[in-house]
Z-matrix of the N, CA and C atoms (Angstrom, degrees):
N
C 1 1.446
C 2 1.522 1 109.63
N 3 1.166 2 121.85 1 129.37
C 4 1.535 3 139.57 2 169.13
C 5 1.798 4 102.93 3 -34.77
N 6 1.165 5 105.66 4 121.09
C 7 1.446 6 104.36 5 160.18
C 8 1.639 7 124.89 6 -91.28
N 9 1.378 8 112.65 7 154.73
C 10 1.410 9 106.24 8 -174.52
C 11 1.411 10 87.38 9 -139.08
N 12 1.607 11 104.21 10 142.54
C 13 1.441 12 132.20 11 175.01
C 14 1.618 13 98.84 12 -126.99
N 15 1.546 14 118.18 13 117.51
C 16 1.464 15 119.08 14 157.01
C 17 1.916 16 114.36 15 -100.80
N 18 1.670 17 99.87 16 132.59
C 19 0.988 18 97.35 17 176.72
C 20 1.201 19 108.65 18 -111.77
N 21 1.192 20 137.93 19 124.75
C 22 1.415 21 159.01 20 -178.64
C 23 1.483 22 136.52 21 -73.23
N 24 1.112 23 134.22 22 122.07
C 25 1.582 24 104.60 23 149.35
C 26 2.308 25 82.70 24 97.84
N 27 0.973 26 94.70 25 2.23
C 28 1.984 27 94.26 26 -174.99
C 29 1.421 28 110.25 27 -65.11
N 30 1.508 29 102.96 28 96.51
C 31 1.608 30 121.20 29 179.80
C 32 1.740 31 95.16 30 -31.17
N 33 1.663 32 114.46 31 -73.79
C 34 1.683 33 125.10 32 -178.65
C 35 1.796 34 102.80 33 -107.66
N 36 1.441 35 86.00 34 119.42
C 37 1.775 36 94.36 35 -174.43
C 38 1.629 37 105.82 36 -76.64
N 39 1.342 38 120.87 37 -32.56
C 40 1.619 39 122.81 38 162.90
C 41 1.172 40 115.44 39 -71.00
N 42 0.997 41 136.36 40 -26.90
C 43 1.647 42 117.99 41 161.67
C 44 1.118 43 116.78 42 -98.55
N 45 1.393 44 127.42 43 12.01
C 46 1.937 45 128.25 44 153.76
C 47 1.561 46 90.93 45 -64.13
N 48 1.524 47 108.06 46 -64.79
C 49 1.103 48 112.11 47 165.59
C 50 1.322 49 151.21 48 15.53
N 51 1.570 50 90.53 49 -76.83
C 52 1.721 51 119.62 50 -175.65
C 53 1.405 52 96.84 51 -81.43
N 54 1.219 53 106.61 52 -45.18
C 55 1.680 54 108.47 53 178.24
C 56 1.738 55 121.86 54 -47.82
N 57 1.529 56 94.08 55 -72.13
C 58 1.548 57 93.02 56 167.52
C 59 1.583 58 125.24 57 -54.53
N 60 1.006 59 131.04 58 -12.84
C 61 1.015 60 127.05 59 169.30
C 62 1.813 61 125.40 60 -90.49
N 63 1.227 62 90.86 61 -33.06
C 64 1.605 63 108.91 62 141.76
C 65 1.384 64 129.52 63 -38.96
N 66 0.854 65 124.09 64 -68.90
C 67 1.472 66 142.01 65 160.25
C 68 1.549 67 118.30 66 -37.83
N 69 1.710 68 108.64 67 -53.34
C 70 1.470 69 110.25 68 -175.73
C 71 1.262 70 115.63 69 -62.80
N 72 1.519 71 105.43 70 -45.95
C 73 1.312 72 102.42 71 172.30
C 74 1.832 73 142.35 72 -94.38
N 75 1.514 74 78.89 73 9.97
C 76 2.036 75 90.60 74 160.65
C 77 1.190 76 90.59 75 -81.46
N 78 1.944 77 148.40 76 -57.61
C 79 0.776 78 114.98 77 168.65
C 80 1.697 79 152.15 78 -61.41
N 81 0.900 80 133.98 79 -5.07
C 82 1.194 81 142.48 80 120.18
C 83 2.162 82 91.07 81 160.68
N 84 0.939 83 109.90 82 20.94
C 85 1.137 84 111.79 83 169.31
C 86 1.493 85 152.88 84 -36.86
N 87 1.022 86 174.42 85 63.19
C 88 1.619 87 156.27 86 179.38
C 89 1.257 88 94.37 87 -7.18
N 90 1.479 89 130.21 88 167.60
C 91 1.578 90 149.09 89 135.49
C 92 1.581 91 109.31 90 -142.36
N 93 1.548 92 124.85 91 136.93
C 94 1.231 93 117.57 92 161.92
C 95 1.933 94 102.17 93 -111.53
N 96 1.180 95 119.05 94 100.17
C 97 1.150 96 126.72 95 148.16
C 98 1.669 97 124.24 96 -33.61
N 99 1.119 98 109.54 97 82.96
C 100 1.791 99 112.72 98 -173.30
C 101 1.157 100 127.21 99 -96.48
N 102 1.328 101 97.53 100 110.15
C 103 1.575 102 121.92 101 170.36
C 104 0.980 103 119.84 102 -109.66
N 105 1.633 104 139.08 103 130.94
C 106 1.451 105 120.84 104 126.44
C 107 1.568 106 145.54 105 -64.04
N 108 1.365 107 104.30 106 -18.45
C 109 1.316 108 110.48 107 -176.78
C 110 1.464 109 111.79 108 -103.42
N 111 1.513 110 96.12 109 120.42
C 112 1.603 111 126.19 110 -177.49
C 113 1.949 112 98.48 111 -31.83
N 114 1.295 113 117.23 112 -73.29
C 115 1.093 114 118.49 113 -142.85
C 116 1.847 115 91.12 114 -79.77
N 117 1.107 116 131.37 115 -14.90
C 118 1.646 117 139.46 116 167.36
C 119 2.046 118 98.05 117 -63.27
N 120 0.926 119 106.27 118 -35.00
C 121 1.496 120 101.14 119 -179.87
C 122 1.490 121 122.84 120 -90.01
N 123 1.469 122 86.20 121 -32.69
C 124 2.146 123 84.17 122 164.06
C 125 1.615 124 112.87 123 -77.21
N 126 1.383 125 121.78 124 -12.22
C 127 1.285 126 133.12 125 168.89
C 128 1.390 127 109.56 126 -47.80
N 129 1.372 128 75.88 127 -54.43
C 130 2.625 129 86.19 128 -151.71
C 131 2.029 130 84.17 129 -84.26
N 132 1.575 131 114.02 130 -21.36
C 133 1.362 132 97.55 131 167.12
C 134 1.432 133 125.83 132 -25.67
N 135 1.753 134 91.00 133 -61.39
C 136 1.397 135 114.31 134 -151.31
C 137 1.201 136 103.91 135 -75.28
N 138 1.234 137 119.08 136 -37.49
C 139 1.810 138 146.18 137 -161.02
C 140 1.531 139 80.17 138 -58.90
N 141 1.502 140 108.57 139 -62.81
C 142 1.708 141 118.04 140 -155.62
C 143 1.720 142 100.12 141 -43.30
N 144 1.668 143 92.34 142 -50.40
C 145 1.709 144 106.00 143 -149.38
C 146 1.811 145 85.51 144 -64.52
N 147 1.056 146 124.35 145 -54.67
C 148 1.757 147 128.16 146 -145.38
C 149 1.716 148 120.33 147 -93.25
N 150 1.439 149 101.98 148 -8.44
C 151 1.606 150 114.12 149 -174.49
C 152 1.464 151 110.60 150 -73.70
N 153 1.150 152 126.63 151 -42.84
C 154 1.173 153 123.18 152 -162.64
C 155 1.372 154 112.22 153 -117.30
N 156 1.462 155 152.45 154 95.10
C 157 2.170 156 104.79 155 -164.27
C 158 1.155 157 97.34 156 -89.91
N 159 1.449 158 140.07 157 1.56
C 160 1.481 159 120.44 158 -177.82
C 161 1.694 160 118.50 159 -122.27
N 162 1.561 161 88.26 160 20.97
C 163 1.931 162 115.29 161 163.07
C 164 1.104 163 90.86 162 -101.46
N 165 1.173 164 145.27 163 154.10
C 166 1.521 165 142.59 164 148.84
C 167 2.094 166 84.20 165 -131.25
N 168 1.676 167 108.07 166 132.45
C 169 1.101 168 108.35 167 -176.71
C 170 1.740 169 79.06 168 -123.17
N 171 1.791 170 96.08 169 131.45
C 172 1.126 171 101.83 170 151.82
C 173 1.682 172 152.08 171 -73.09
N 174 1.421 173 99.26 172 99.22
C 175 1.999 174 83.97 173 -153.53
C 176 1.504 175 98.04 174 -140.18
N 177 1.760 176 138.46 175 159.28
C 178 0.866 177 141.09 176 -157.01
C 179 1.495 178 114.09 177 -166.46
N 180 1.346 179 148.92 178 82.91
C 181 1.445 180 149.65 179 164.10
C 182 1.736 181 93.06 180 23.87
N 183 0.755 182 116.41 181 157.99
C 184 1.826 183 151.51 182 -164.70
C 185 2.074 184 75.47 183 -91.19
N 186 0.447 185 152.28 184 -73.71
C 187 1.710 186 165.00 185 -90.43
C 188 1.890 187 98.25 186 -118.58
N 189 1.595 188 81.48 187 -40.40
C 190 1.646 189 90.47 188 -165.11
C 191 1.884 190 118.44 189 -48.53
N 192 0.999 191 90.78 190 138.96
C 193 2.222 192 79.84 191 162.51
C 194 1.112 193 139.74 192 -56.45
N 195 1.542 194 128.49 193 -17.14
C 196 0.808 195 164.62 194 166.84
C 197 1.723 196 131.49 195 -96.34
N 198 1.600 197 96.97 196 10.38
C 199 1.517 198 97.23 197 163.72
C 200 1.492 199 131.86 198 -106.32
N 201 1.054 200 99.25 199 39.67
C 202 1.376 201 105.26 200 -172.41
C 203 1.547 202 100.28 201 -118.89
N 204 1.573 203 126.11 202 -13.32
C 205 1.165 204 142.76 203 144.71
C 206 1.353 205 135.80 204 -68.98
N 207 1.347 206 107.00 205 -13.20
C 208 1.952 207 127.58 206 -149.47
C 209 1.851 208 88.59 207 -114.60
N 210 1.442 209 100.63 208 130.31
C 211 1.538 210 110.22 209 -178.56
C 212 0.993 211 99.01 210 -76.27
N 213 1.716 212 138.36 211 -28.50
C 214 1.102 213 136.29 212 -147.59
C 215 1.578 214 117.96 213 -141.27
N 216 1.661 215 114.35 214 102.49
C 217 1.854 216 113.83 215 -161.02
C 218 1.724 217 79.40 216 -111.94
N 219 1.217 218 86.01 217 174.20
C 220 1.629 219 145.05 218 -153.93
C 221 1.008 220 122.02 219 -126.87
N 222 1.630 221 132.99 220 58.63
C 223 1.566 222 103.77 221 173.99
C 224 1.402 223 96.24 222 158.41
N 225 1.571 224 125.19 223 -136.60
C 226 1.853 225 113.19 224 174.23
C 227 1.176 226 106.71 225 -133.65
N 228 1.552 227 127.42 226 25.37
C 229 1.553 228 118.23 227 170.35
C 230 1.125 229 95.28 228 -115.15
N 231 1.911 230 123.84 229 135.27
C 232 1.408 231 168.82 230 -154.02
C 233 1.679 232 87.92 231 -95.86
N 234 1.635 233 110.28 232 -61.16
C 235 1.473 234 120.95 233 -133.98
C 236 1.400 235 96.42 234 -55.98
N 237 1.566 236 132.51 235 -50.13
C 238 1.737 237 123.22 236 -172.34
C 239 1.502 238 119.56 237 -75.73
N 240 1.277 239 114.07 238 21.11
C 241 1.424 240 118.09 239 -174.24
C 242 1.558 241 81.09 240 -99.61
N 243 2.024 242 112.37 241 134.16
C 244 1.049 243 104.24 242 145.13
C 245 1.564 244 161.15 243 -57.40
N 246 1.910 245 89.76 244 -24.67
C 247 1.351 246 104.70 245 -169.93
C 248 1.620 247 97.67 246 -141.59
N 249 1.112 248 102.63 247 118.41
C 250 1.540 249 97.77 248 -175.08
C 251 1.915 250 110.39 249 -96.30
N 252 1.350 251 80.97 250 81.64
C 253 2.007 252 108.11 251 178.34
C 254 1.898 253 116.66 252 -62.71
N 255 1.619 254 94.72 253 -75.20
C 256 1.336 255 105.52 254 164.74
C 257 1.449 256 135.09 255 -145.09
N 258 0.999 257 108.12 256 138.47
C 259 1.633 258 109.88 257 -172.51
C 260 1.594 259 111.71 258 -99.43
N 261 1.269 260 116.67 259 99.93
C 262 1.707 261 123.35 260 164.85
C 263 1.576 262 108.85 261 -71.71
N 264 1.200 263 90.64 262 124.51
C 265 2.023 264 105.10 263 176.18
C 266 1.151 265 112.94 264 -113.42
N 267 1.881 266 101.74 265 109.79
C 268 1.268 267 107.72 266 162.39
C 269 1.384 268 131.83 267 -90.26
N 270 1.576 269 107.21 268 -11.64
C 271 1.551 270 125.68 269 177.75
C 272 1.357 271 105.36 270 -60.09
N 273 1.519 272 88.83 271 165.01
C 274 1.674 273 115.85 272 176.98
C 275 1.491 274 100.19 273 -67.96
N 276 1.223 275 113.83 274 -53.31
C 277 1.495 276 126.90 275 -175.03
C 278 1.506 277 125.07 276 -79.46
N 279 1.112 278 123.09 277 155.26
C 280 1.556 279 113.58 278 -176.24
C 281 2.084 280 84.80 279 -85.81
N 282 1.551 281 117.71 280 170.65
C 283 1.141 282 111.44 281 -146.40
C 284 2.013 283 76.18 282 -116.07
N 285 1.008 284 128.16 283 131.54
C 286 1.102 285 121.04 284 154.39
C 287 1.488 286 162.05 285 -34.15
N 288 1.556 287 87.21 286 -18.10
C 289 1.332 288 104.57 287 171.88
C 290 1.821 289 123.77 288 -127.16
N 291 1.943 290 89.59 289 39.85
C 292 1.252 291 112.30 290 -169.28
C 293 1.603 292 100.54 291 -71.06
N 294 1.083 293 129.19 292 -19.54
C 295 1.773 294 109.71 293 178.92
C 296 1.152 295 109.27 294 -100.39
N 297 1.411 296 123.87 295 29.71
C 298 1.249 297 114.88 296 125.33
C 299 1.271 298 131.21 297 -21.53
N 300 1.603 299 106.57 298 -81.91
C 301 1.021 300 125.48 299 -169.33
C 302 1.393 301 132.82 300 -75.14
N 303 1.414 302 119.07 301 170.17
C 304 1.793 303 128.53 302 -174.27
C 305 1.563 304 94.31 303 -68.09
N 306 0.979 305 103.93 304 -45.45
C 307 1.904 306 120.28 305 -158.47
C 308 1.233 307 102.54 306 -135.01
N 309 1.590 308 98.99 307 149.06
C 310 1.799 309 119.24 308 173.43
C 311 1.470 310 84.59 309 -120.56
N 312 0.750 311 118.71 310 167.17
C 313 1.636 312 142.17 311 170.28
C 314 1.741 313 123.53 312 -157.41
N 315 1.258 314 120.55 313 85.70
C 316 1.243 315 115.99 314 -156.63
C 317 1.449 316 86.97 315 -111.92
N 318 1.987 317 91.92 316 152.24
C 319 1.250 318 104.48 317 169.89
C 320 1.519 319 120.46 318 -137.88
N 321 1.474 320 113.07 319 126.70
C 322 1.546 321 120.51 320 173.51
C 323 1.662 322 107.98 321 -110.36
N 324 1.289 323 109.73 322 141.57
C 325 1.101 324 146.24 323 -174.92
C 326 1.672 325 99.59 324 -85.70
N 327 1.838 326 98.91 325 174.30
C 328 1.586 327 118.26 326 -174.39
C 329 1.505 328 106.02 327 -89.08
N 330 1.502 329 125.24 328 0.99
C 331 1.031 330 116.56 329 -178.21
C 332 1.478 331 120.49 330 -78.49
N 333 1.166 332 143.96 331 141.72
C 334 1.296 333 137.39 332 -163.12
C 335 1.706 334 104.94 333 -65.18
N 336 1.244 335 125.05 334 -48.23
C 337 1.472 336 134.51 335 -160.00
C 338 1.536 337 92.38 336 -83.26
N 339 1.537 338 147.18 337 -47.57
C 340 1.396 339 142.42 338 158.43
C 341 1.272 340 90.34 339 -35.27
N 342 1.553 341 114.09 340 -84.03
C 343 2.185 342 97.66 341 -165.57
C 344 1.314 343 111.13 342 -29.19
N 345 1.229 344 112.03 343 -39.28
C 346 1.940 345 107.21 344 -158.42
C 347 1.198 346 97.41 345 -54.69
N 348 1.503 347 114.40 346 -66.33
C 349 1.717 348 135.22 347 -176.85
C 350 1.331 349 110.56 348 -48.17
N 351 1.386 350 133.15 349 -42.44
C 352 1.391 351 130.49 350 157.20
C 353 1.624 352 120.39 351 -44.87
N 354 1.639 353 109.84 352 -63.07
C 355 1.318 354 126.41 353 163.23
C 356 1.575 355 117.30 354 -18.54
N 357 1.785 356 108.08 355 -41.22
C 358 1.352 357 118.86 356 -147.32
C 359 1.997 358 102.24 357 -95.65
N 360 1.514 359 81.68 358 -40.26
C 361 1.899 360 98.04 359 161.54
C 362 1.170 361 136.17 360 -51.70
N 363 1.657 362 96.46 361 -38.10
C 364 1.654 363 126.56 362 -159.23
C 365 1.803 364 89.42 363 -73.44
N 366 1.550 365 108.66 364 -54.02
C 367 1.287 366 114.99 365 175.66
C 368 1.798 367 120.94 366 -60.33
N 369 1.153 368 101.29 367 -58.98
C 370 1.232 369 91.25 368 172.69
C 371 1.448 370 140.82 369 -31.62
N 372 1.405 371 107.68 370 -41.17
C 373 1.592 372 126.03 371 170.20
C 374 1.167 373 108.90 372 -74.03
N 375 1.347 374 123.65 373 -37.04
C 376 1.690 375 116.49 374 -169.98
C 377 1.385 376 106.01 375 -69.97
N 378 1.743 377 105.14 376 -53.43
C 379 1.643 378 89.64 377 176.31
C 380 1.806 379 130.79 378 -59.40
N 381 1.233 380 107.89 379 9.46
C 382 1.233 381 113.60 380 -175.17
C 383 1.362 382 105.91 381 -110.59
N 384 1.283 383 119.33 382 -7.48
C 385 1.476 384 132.38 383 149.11
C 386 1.842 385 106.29 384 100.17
N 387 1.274 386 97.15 385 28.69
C 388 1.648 387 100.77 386 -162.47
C 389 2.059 388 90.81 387 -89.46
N 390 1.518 389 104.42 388 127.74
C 391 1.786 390 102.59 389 171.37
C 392 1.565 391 106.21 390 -56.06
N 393 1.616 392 113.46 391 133.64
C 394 1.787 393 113.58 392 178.00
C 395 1.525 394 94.29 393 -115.62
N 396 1.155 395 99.04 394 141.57
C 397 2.017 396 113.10 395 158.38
C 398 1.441 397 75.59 396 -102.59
N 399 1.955 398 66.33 397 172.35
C 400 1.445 399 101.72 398 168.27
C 401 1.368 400 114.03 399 -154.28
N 402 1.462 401 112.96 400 145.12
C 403 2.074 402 113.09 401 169.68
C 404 1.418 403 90.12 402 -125.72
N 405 1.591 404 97.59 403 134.89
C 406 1.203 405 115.16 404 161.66
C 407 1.867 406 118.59 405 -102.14
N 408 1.430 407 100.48 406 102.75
C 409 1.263 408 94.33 407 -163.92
C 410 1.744 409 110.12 408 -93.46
N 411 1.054 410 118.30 409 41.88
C 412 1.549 411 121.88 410 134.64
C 413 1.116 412 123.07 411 -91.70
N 414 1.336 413 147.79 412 -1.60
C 415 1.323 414 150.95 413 137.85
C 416 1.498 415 111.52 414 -85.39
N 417 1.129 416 130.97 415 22.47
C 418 1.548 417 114.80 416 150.61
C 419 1.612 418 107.87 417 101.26
């Protein structure tokens, strides 16, 4: 069964982001970074390209030619990921073709209306009986 980790309380939801995706793939992971919105993906592009200069994370839009090679997509298509490891959720919505994956990794923000939409996720999975962690990352 798909595990789900919600992280909470994420001062910057693109650099929880960059992080977790960071992570997946030091461990030798897949990640699909999920977005629907175009201009949210040239965001975490840039985020990807400019956050770190001596991380270089390999990652490339869902779209790209080259993602079917790339540990790390961008955007809301699953299909060019080789290994469907973990899925980071930036959507409002949980993504439909979340049991795919090993891992969910969702993230809500400090904004009141993100909690709600988190709130609404948080539920969704429980009634489906899936075990949730949680990090509350205002405590560190």
């Amino acid at each position: 069964m798909t595990r789900i980790t919600f992280y909470f309380n994420a001062p910057d939801k693109l650099e929880t982001a960059r992080k977790l995706a960071a992570k997946a793939f030091q461990s030798g992971q897949h990640a699909l970074v999920y977005t629907a919105d175009a201009a949210l993906t040239q965001q975490l592009d840039t985020r990807f390209w400019t956050a770190q200069q001596l991380a270089f994370l390999p990652h490339v839009a869902c779209t790209h030619p080259l993602a079917r090679e790339t540990p790390i997509l961008i955007g809301d298509d699953p299909t060019p990921l080789a290994q469907a490891d973990v899925l980071i959720n930036l959507d409002d919505e949980t993504p439909v073709f979340f049991g795919r994956f090993a891992r969910v990794l969702d993230i809500v923000g400090l904004d009141e209306a993100d909690k709600e939409r988190g709130r609404s996720r948080f539920k969704f999975f429980k009634a489906r009986g899936y075990a949730l962690d949680t990090h509350d990352l205002a405590t560190g």
